[in-house]
C-alpha positions in Angstrom: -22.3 -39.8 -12.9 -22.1 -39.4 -16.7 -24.6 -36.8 -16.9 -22.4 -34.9 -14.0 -19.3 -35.4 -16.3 -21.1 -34.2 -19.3 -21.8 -30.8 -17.2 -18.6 -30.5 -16.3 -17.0 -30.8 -20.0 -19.7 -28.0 -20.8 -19.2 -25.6 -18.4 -15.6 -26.0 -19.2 -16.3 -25.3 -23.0 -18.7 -22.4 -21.8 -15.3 -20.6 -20.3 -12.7 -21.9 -22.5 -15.2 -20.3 -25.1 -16.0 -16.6 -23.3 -12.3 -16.4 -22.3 -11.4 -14.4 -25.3 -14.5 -12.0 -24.6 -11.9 -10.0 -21.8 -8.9 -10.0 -23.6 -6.1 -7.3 -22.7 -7.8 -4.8 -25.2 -10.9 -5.1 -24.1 -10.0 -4.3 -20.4 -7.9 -1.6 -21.0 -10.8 0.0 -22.7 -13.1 -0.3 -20.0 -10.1 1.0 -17.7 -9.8 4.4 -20.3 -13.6 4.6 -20.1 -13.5 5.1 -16.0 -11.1 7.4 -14.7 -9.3 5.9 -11.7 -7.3 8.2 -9.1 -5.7 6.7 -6.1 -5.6 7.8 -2.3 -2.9 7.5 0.5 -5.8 6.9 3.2 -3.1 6.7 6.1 -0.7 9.2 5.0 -4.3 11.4 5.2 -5.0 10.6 8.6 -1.7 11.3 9.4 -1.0 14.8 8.1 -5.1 15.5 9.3 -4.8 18.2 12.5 -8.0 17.7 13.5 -7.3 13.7 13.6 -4.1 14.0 15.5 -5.3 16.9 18.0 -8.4 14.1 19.0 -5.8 11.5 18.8 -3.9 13.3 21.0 -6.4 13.9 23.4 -7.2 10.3 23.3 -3.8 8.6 24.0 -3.9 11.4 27.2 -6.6 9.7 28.3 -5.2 6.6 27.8 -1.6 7.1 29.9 -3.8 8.4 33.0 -6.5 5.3 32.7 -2.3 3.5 32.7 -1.3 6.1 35.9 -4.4 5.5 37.7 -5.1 2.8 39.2 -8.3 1.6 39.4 -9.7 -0.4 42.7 -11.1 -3.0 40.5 -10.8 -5.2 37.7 -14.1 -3.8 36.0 -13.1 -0.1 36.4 -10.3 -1.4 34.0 -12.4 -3.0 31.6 -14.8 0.1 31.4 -12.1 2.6 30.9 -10.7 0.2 28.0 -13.8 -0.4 26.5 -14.8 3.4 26.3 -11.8 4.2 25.1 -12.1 1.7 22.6 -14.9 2.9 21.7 -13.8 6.5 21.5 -11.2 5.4 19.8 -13.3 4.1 16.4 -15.8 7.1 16.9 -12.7 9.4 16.3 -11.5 7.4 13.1 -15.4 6.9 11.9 -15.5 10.3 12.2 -12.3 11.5 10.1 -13.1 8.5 7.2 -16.7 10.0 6.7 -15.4 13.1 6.4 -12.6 11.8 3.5 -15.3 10.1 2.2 -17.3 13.2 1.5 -14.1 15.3 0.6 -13.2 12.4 -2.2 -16.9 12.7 -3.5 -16.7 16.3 -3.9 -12.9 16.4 -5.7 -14.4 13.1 -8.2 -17.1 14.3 -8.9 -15.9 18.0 -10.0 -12.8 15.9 -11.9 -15.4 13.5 -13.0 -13.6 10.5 -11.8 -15.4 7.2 -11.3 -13.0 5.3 -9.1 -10.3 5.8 -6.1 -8.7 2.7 -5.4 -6.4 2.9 -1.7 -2.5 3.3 -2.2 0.2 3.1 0.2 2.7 5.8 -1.7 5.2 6.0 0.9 8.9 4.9 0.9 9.8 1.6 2.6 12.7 1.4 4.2 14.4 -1.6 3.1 16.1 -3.2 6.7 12.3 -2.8 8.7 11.2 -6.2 7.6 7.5 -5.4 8.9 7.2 -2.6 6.1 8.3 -4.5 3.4 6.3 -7.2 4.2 3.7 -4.7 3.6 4.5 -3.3 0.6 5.1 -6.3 -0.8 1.4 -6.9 -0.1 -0.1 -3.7 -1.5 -2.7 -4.1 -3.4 -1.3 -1.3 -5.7 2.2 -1.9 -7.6 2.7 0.6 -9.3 -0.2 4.0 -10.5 0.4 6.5 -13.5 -3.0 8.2 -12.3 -3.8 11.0 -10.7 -3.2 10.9 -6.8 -5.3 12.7 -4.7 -3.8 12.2 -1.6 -2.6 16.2 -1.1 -5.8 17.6 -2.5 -7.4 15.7 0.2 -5.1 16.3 2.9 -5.5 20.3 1.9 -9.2 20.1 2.1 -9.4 18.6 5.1 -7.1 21.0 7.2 -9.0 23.9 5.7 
């Protein structure tokens, strides 16, 4: 039990030690070493025409699998699991294609990192929106946003 203790009180010193090692200089240095952009992923997918035209399609699909009405129970099932399926090809689809677009604009701007920001306005009476900006994971950015070089490249 002593011996246990005696790691403990080490591994404590070992931190309390090293804790000065990533001081607020020292990581705002690494942050001016690696340039750091941010993206508006859903604002993306929502100004992307080739997204909402297969989106579009999709929830068609979707009010005549409502309007129709299957004989059976696993007709019903089907239909919801292939457009389920449909569903996350389409957004698979358009993230692979961000993805690549990102890639391309970072690595002719020779940033490192794009960290995912919600930049829009929250209106301050819809309790479920400020509930999720007060849960971004982004505050506040004074980096680049690529957001509208992304949306422009992928309507092109």
């Amino acid at each position: 039990m002593r011996a246990l203790l005696a790691i403990v009180v080490l591994l404590i010193c070992l931190v309390a030690a090293t804790w000065g090692a990533f001081s607020d200089e020292s990581q705002m240095a690494i942050a001016h070493r690696i340039p750091v952009a941010t993206l508006d992923v859903a604002k993306v997918f929502k100004q992307s025409r080739e997204f909402n035209e297969q989106w579009s399609e999709l929830r068609k699909k979707a009010m005549d699998l409502v309007t129709d009405s299957p004989s059976n129970g696993t007709d019903v099932l089907a239909k919801k699991k292939e457009f389920l399926e449909d569903e996350a090809r389409i957004h698979a689809t358009i993230y692979q294609r961000v993805e690549a677009i990102v890639a391309a604009i970072c690595k002719k701007r020779d940033v490192g990192l794009v960290v995912r920001a919600n930049i829009d306005v929250i209106t301050p009476s819809d309790r479920g929106a400020v509930l999720q900006m007060m849960n971004r994971p982004v505050i506040f950015s004074a980096v680049p946003d690529l957001t509208d070089d992304v949306i422009a490249e992928i309507n092109r």
